[in-house]
DSSP file (Angstrom, degrees, kcal/mol; ACC not computed):
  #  RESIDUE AA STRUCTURE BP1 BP2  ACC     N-H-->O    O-->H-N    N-H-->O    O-->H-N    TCO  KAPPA ALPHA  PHI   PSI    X-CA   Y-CA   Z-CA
    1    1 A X              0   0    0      0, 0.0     5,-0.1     0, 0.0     0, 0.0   0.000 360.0 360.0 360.0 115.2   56.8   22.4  -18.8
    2    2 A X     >  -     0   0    0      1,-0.1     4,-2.6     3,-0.1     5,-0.1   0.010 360.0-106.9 -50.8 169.4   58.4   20.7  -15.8
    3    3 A X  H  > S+     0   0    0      2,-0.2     4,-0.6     1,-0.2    -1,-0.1   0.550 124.8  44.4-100.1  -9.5   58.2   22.8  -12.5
    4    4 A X  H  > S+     0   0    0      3,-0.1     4,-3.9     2,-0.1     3,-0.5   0.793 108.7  61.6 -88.1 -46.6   62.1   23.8  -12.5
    5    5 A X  H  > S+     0   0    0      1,-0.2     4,-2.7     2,-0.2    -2,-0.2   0.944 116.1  32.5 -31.7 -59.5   61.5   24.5  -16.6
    6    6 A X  H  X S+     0   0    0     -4,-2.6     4,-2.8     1,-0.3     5,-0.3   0.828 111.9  59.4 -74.9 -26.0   58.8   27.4  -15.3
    7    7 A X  H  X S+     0   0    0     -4,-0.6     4,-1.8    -3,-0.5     5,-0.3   0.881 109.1  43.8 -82.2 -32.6   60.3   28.4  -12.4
    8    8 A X  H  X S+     0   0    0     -4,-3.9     4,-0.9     3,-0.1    -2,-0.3   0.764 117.8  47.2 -84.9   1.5   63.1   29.3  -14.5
    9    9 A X  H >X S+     0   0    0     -4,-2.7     4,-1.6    -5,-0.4     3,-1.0   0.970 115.2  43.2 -58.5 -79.4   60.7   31.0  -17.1
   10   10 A X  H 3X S+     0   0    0     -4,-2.8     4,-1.6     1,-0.3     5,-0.2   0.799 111.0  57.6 -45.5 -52.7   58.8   32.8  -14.7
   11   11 A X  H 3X S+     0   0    0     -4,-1.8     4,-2.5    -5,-0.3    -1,-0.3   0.953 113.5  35.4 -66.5 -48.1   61.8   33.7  -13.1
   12   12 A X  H XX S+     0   0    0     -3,-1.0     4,-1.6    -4,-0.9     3,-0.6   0.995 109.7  61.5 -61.9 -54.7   63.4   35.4  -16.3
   13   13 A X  H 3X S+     0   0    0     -4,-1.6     4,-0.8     1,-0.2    51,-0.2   0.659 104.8  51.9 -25.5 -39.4   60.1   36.7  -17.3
   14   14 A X  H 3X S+     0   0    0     -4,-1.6     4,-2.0    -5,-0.3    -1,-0.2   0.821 112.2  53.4 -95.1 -47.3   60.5   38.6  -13.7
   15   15 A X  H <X S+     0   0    0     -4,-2.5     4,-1.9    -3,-0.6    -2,-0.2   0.948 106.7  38.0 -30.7 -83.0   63.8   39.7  -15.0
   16   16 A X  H  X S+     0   0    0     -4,-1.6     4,-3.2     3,-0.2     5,-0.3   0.808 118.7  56.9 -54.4 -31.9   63.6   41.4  -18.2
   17   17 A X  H  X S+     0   0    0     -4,-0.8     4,-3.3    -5,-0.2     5,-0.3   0.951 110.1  47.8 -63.9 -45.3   60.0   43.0  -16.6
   18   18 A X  H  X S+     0   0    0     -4,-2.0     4,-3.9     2,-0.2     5,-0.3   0.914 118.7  33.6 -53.8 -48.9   62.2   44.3  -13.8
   19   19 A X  H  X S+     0   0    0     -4,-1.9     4,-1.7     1,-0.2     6,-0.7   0.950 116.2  57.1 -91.0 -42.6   65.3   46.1  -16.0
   20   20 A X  H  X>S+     0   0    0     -4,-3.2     4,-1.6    -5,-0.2     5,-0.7   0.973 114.8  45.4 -49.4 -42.4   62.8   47.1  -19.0
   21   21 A X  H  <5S+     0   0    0     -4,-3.3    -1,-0.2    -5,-0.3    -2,-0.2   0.981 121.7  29.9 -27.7 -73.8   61.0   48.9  -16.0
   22   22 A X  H  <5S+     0   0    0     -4,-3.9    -1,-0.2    -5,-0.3    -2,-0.2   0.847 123.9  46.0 -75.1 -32.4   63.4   50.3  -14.5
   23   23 A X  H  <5S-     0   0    0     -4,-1.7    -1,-0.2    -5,-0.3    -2,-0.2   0.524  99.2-116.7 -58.8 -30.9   65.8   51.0  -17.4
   24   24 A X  T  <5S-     0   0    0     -4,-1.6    61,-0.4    -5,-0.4     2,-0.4   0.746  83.5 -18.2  60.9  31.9   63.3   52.3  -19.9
   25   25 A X      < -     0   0    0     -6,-0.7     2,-0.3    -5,-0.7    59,-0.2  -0.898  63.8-152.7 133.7-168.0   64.3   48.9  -22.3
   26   26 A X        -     0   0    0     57,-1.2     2,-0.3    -2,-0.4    57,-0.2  -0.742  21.2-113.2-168.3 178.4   66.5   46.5  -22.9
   27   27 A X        +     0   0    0     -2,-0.3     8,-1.9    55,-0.2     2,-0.2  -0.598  38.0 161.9 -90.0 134.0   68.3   44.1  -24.9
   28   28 A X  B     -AB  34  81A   0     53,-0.8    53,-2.2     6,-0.3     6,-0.2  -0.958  30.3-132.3-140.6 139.1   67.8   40.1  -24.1
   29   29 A X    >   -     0   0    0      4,-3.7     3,-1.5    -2,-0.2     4,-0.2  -0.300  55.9 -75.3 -78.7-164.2   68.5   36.9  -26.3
   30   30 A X  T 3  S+     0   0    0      1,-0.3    42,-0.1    49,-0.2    50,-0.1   0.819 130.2  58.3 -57.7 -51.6   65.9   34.6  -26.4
   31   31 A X  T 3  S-     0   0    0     37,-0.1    -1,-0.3    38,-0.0    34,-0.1   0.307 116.4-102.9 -58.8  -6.1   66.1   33.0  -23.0
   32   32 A X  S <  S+     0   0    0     -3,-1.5     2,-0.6     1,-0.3    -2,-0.2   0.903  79.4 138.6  85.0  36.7   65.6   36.7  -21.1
   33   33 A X        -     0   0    0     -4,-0.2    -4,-3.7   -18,-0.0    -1,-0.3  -0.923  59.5-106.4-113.8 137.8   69.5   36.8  -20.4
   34   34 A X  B     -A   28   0A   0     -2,-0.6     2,-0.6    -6,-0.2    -6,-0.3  -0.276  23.7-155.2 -36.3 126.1   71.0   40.6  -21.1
   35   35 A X        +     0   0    0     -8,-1.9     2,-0.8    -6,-0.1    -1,-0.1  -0.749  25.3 160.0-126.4 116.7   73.0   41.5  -24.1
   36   36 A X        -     0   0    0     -2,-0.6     2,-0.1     2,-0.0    -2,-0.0  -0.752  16.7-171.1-130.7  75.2   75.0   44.3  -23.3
   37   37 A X        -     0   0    0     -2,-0.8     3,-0.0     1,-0.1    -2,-0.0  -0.356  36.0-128.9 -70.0 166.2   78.3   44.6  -26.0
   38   38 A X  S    S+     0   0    0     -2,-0.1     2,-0.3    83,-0.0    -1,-0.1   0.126  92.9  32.3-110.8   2.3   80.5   47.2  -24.8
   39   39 A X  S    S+     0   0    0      2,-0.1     2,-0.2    82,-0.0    62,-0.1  -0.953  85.5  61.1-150.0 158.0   80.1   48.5  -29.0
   40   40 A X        -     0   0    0     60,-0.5    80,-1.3    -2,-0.3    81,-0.5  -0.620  66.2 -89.4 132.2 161.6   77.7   48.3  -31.3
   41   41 A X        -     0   0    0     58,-1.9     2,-0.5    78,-0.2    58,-0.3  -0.926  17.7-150.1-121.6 169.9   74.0   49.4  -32.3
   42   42 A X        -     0   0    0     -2,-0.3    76,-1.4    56,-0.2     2,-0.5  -0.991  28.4-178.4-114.8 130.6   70.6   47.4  -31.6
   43   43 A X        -     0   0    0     54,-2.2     2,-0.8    -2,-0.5    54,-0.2  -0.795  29.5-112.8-139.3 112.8   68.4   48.4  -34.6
   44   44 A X    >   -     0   0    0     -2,-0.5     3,-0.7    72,-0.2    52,-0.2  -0.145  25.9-176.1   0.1  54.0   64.9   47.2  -35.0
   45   45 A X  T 3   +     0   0    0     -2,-0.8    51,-0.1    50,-0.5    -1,-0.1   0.475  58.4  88.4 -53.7 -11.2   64.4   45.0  -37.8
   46   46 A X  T 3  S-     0   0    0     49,-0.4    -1,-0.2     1,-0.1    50,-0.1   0.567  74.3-139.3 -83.3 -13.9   60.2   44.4  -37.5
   47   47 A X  S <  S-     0   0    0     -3,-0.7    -2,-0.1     1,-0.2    -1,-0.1   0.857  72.8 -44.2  67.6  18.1   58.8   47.1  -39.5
   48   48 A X  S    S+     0   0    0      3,-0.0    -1,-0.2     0, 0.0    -3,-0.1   0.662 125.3  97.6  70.1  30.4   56.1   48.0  -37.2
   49   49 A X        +     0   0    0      2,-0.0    -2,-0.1     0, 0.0    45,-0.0   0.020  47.3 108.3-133.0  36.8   55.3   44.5  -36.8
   50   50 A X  S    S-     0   0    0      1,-0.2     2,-0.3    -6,-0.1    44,-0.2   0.320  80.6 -83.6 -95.4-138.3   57.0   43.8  -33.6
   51   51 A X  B     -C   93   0A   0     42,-2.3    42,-2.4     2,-0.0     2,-0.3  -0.857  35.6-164.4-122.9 162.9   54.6   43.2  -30.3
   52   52 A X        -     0   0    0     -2,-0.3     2,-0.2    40,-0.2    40,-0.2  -0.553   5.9-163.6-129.3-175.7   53.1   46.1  -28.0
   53   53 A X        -     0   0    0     38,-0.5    38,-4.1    -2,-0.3     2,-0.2  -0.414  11.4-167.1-151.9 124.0   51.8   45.2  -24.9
   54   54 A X        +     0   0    0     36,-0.3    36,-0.1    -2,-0.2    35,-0.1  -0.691  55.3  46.3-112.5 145.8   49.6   47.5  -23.2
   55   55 A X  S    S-     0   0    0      1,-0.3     2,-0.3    -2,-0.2    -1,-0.2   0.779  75.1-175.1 115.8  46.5   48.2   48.0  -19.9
   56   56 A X        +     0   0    0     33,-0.5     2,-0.3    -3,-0.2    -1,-0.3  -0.443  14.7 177.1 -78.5 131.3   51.3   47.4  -18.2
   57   57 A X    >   -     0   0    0      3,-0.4     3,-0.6    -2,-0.3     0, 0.0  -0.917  37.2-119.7-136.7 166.4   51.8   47.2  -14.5
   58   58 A X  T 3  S+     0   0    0     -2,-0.3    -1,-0.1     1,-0.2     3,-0.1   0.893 108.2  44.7 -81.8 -54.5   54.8   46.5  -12.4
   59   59 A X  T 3  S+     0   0    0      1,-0.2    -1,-0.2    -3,-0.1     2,-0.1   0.183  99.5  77.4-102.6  40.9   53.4   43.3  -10.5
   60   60 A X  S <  S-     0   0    0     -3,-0.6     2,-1.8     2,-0.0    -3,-0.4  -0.817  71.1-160.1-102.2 100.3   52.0   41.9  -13.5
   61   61 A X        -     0   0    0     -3,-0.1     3,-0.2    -2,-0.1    -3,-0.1  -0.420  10.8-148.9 -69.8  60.7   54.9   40.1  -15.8
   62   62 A X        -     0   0    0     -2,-1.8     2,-0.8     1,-0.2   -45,-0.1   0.224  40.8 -84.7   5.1 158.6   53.7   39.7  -19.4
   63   63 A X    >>  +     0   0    0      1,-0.1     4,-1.7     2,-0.0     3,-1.1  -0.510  57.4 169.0 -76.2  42.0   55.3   36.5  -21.1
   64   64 A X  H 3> S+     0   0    0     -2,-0.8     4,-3.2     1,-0.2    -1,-0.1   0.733  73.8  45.0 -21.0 -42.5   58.4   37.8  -22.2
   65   65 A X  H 3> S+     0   0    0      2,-0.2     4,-1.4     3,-0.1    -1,-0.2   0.844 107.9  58.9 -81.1 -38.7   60.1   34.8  -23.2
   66   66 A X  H X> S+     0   0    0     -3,-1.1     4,-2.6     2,-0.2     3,-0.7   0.983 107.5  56.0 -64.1 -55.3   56.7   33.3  -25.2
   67   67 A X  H 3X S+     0   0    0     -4,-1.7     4,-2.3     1,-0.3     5,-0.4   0.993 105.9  44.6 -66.6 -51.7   57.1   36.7  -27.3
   68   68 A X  H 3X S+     0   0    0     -4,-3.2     4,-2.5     2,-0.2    -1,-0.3   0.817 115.1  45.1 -69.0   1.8   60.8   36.2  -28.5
   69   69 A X  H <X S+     0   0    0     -4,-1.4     4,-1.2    -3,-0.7     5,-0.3   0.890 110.6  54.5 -78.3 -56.2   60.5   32.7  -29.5
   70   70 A X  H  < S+     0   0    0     -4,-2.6     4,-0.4     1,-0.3     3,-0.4   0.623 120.1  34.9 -59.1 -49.1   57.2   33.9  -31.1
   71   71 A X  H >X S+     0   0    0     -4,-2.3     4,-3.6     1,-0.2     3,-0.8   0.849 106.9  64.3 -58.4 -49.6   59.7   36.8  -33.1
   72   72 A X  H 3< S+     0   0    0     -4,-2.5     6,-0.2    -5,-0.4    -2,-0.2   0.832 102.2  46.4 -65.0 -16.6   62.3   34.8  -33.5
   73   73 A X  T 3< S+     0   0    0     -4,-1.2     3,-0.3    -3,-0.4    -1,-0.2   0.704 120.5  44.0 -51.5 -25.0   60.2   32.3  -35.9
   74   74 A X  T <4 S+     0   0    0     -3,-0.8     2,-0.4    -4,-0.4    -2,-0.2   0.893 127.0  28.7 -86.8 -47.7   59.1   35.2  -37.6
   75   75 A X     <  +     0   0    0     -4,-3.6    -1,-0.3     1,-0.2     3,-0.3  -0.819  64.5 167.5-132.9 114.5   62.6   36.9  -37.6
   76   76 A X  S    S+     0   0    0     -2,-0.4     2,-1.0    -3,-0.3    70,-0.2   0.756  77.4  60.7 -55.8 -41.5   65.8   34.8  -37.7
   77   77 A X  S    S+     0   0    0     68,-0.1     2,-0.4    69,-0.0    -1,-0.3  -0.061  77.0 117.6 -90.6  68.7   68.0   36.7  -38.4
   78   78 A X        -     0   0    0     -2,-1.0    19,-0.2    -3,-0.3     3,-0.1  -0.649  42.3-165.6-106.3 140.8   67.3   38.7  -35.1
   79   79 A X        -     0   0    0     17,-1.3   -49,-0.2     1,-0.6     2,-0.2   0.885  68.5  -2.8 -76.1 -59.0   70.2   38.7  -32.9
   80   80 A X        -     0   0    0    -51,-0.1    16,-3.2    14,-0.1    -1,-0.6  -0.865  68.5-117.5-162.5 152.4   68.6   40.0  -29.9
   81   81 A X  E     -BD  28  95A   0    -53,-2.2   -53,-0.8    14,-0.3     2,-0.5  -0.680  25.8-151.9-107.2 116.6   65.2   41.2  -28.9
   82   82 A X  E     - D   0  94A   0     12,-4.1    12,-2.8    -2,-0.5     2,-0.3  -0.775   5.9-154.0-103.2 145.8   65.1   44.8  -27.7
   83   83 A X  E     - D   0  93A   0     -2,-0.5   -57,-1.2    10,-0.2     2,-0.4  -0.956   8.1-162.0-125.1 143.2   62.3   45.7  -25.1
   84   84 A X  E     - D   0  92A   0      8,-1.2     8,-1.8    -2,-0.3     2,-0.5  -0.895  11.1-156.1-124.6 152.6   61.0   49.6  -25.1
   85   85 A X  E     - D   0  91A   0    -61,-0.4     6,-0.2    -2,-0.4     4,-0.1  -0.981  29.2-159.1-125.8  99.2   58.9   51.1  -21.9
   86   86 A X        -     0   0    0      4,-3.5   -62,-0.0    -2,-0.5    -2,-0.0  -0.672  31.5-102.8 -94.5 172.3   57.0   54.1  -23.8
   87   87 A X  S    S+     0   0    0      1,-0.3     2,-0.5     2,-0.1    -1,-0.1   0.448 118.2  56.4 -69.1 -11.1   55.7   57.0  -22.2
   88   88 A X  S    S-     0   0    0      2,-0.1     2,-1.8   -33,-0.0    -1,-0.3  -0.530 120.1-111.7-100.7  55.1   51.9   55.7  -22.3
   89   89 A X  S    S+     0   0    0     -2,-0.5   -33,-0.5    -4,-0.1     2,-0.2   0.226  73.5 134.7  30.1  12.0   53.2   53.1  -20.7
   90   90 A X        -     0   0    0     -2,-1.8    -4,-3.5   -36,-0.1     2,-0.3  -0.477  49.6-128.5 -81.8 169.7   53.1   50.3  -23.1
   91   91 A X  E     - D   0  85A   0    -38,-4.1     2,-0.5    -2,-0.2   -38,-0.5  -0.863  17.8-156.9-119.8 157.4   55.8   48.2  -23.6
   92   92 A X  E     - D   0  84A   0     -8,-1.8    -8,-1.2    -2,-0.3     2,-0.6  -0.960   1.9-162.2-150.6 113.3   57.1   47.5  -27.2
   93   93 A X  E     +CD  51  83A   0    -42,-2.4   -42,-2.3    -2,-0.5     2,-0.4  -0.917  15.6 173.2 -98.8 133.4   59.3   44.3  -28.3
   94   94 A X  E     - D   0  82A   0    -12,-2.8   -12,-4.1    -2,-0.6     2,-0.1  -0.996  32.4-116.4-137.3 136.0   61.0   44.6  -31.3
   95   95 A X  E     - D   0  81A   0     -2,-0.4   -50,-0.5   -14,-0.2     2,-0.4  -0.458  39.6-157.9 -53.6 145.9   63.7   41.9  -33.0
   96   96 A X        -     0   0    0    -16,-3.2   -17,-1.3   -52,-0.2     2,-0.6  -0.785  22.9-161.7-117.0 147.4   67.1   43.5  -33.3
   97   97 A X        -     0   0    0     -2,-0.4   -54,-2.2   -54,-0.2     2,-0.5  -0.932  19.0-146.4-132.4 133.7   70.0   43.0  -35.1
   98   98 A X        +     0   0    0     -2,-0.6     2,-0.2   -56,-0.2   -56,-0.2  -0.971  19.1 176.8-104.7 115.5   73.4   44.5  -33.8
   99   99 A X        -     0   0    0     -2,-0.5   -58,-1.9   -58,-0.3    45,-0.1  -0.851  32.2-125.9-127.7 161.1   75.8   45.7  -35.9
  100  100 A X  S    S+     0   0    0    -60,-0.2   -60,-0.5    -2,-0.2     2,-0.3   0.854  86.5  66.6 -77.1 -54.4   79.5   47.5  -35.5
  101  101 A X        -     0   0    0      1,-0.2     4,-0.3   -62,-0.1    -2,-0.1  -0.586  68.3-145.0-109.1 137.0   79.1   50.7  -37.6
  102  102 A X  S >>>S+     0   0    0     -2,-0.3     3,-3.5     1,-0.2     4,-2.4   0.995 101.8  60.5 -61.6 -53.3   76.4   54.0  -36.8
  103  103 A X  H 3>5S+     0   0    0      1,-0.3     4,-1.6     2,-0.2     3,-0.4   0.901 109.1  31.0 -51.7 -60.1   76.2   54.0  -41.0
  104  104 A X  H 345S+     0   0    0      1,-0.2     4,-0.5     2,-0.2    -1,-0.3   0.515 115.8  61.8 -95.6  35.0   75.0   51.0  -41.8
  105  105 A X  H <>5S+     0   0    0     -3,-3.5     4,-1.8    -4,-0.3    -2,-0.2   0.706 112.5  42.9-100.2 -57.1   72.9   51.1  -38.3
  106  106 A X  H  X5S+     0   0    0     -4,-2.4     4,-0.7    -3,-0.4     5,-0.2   0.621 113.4  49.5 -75.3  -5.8   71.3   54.1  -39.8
  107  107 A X  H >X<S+     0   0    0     -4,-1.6     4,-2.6    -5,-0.5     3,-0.5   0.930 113.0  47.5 -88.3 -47.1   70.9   52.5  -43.4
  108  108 A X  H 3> S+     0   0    0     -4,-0.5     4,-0.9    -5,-0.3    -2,-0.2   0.934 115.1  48.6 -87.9 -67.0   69.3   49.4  -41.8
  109  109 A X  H 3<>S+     0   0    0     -4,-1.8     5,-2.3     2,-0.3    -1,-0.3   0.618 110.4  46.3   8.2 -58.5   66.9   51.9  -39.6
  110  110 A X  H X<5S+     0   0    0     -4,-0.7     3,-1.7    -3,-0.5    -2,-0.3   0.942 112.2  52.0-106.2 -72.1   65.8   54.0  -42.4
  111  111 A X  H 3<5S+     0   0    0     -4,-2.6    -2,-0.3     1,-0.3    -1,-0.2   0.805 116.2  45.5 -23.1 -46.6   65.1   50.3  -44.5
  112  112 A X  T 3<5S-     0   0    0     -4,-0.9    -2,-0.3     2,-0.1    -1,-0.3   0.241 112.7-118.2-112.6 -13.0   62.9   49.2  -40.9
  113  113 A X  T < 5 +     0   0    0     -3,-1.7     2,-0.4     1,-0.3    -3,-0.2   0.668  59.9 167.0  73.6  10.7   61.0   52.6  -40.7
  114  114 A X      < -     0   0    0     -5,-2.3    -1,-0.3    -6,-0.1    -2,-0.1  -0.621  32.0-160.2 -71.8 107.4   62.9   52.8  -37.2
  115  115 A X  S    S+     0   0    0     -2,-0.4     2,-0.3    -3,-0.1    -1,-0.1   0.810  72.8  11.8 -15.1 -65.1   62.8   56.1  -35.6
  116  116 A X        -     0   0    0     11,-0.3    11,-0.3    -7,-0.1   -72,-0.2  -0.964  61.5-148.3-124.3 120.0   65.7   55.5  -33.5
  117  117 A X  E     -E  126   0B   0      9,-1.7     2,-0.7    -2,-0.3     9,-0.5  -0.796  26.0-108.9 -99.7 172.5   68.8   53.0  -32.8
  118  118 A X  E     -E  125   0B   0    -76,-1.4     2,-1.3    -2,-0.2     7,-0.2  -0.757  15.5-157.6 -99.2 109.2   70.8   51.8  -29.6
  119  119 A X  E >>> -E  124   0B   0      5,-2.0     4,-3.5    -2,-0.7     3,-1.3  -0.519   9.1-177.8 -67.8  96.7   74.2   52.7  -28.7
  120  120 A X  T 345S+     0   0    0    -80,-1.3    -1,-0.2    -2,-1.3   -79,-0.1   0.532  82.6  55.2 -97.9  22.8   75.4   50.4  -26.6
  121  121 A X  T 345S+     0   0    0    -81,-0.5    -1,-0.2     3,-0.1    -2,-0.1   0.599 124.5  30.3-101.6 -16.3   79.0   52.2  -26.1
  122  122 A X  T <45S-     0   0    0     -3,-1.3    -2,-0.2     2,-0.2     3,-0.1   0.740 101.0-137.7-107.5 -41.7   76.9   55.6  -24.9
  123  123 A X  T  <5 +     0   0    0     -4,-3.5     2,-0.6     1,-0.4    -3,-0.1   0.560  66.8 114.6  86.8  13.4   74.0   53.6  -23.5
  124  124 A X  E   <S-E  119   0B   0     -5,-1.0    -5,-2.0     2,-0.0    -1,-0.4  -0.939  71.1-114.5-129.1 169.2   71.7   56.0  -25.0
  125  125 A X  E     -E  118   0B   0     -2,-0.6    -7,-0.2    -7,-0.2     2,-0.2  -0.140  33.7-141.9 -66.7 179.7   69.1   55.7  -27.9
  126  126 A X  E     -E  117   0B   0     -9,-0.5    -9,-1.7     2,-0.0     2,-0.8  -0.461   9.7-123.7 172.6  82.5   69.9   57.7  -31.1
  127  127 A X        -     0   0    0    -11,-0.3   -11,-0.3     1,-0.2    -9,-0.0  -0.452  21.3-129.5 -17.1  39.6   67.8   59.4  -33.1
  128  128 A X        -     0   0    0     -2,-0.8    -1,-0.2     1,-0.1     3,-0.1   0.433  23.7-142.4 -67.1 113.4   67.9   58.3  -36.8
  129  129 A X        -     0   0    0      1,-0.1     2,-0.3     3,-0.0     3,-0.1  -0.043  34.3 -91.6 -53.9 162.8   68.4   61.6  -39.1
  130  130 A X        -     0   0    0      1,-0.2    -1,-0.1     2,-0.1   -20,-0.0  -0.765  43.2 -93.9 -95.3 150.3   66.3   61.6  -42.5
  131  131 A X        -     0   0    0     -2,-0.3    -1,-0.2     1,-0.1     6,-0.1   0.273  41.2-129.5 -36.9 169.0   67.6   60.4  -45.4
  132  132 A X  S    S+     0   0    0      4,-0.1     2,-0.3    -3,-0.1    -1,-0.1   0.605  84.9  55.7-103.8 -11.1   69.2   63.7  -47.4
  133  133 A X  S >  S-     0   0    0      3,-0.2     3,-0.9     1,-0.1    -2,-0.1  -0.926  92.6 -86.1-115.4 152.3   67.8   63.1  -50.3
  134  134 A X  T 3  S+     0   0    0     -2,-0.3    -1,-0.1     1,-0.3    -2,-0.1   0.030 103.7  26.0 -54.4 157.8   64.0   62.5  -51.8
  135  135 A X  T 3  S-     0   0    0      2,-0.1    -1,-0.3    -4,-0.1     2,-0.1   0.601 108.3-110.1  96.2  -1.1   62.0   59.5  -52.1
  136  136 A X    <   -     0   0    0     -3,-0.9    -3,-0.2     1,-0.1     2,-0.2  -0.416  49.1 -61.0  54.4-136.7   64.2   57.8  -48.7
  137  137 A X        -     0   0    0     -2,-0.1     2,-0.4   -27,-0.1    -1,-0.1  -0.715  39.4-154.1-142.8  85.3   66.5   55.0  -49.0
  138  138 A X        -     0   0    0     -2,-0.2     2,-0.6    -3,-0.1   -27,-0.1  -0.505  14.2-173.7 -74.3 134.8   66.0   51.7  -50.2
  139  139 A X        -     0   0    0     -2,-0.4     2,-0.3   -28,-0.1    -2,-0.0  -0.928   4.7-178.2-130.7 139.2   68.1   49.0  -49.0
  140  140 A X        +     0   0    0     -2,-0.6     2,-0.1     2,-0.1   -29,-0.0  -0.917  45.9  45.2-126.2 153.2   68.4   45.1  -50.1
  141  141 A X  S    S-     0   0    0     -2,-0.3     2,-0.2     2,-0.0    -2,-0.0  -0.256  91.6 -64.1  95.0 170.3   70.6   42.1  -48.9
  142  142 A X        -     0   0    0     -2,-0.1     3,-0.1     1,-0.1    -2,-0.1  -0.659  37.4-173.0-102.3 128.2   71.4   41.0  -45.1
  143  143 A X  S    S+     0   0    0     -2,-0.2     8,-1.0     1,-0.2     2,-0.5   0.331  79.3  29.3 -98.6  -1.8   73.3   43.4  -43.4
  144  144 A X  S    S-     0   0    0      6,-0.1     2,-0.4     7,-0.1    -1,-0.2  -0.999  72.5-171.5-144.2 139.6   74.0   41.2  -40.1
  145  145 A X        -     0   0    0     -2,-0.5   -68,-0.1     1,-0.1     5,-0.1  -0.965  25.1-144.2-133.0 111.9   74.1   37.0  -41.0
  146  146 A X  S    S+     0   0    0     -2,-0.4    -1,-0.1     1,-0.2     4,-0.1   0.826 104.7  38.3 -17.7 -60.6   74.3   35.2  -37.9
  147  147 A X  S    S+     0   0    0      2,-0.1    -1,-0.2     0, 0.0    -2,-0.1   0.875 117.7  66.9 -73.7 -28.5   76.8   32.5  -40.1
  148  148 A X  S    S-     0   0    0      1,-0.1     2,-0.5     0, 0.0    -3,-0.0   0.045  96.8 -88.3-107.0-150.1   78.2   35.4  -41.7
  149  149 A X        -     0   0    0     -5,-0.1    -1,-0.1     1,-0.0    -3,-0.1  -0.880  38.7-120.7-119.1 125.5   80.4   38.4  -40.7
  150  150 A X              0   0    0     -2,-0.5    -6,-0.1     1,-0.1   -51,-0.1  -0.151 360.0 360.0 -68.4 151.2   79.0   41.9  -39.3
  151  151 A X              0   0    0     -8,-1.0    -1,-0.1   -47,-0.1   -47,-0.1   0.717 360.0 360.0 -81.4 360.0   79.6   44.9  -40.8
């Protein structure tokens, strides 16, 4: 990596550290740039198999950038890469997929074992209710295609 290549790594890497901080999370594309639709949800595609990083301090910047290429090989169809600041102070990357509508934001949730999704018209996080009926939900097929059209 040339020495403008790192400094603008390093320098994003300093970025996302900064607003996950301070923010309690995030959404970033790949490169560490914001993505902040004025509608929409971010929901967690990983299953519990997105990245944790523990033992987190403010003037030490974890590789941000190294973990979403490293997720986006894993998940493509990711949109965007949502970063979480829990209260034991690890930090939690997860792939995202953003889609229009809270329903199939909660279908796609409840598919992913996702607690929660992200509103990005309230700016707040959003609890995902349990299914109403036994046995959960199962859900198949792409609900968000990069080539294709969101729902």
């Amino acid at each position: 990596m040339t020495t403008a290549r790192a400094y603008i790594h390093w320098t994003a890497n300093g970025a996302v550290h900064r607003a996950t901080l301070a923010d309690g999370g995030g959404t970033f594309n790949v490169k560490g740039a914001p993505v902040k639709p004025s509608t929409g949800f971010a929901v967690g595609i990983a299953s519990g198999d997105g990245v944790t990083i523990t033992g987190v301090r403010a003037d030490a910047v974890p590789d941000y950038l190294y973990h979403f290429a490293a997720l986006a090989e894993r998940y493509p169809e990711a949109d965007a890469f949502g970063t979480w600041h829990r209260p034991d102070g690890a930090i939690v990357l997860d792939p995202v997929m953003i889609v229009r509508s809270i329903d199939v934001a909660i279908r796609l949730a409840r598919a992913n074992r996702q607690e929660a999704i992200y509103s990005f018209a309230s700016g707040e996080t959003v609890d995902v209710p349990p299914a109403r009926h036994a046995g959960g939900q199962r859900v198949t097929g792409s609900f968000v295609s990069k080539a294709g059209t969101r729902p």
